[in-house]
N, C-alpha and C positions, 0 to 999 in steps of 0.2 A: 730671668736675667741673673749672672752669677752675682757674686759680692765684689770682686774686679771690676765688670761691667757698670754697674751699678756705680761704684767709687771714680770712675773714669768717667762715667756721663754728669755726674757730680762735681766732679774736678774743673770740668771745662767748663763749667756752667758758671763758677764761681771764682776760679781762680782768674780771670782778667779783671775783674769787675772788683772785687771784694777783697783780693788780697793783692795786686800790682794796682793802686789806684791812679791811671793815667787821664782821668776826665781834664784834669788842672791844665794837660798839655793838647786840647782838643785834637788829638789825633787817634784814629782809630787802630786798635788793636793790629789791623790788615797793613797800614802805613806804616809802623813802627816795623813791622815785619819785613816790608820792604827796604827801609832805612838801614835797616840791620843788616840786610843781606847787600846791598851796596857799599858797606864800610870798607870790605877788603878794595875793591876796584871796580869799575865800571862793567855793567853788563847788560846784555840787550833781553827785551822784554820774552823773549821765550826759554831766556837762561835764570831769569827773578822766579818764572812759574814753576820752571821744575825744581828750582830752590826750595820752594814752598810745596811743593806740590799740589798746584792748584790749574787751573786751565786757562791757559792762556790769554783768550779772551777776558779773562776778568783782569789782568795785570793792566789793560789799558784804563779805565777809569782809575783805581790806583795811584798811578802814572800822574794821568793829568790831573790829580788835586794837589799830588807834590810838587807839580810846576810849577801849578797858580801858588800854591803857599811858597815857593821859593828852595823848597829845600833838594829839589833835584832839577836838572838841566837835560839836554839830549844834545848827544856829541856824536859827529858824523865818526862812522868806522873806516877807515884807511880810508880815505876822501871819495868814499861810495855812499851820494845822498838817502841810497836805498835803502841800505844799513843804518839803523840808529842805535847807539848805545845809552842807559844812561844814568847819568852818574852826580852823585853829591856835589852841592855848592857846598861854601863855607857856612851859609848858614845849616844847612843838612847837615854836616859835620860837628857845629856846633850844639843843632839838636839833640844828636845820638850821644854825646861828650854829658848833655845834660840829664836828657833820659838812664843812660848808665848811673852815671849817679844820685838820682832818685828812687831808685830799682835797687842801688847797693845797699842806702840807706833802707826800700821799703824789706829786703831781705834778713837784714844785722837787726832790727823789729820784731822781727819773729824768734829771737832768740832760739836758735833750734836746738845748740849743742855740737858737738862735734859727729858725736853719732848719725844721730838723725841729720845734720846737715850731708856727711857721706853716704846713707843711704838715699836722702833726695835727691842727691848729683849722681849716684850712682843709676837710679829710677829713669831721671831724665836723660842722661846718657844712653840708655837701652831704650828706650822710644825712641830717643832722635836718630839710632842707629837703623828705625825699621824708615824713614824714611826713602819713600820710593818703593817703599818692598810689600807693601802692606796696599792690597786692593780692594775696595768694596768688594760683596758680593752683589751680583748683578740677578734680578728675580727679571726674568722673559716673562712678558704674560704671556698666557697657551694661544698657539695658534691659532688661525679659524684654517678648517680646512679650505683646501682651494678645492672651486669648481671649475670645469672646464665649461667653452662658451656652449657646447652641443648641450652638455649636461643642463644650462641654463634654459637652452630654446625648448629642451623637451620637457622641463620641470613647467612649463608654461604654457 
């Protein structure tokens, strides 16, 4: 593993946990992400995944803990039941208003420097630009070979 690799599997491992501490606001890292990506305006739950780039099916659980907690709603799309979007209450809104600023202050705690603060915004800028563009590699396990059904009756 290189010394990148290594610092990036290190990174994620720690930096939710140990350096943004959001326990106080029982919301999981995934929610906040979603909350986030709802701020600008309303959107339906296969336009949150590719936000995030994650798969679809997982945005529905997501979804319905922010509704039970209150901080997201689902609002019909041009009056088509079929279509759901969905989008911040005011308390959602008030969420994100208070997570921002718990995040400003956990950031101005790190004392970074001017420097190091533009190289870490410069860091994150260039990852979040690979968003979408960046694919697992995908390992096939080896085939089995096929037999055909004659080849089976004669093996027998």
């Amino acid at each position: 593993m290189s010394e990148l690799s290594h610092e990036l599997m290190e990174a994620l491992c720690i930096f939710p946990r140990q350096m943004i501490h959001l326990e106080k606001y029982d919301l999981p890292t995934s929610e906040v992400c979603v909350l986030l990506v709802l701020k600008d305006a309303p959107l339906y739950p296969t336009a949150i995944a590719k936000r995030l780039n994650i798969a679809a099916p997982n945005i529905t659980p997501l979804v319905k803990d922010l509704l039970a907690k209150g901080y997201a709603e689902r609002a019909e799309a041009d009056g088509d039941k079929r279509k759901v979007l969905v989008a911040l209450t005011d308390a959602g809104r008030a969420k994100i208003a208070e997570l921002e600023e718990f995040i400003d202050a956990q950031v101005s705690a790190w004392d970074l420097g001017k420097r190091d603060e533009k190289a870490l915004l410069d860091a994150f800028s260039t990852i979040a630009s690979y968003n979408g563009k960046l694919v697992p590699p995908t390992v096939k396990p080896p085939r089995k070979p096929r037999t055909s059904k004659k080849a089976k009756k004669t093996e027998a």
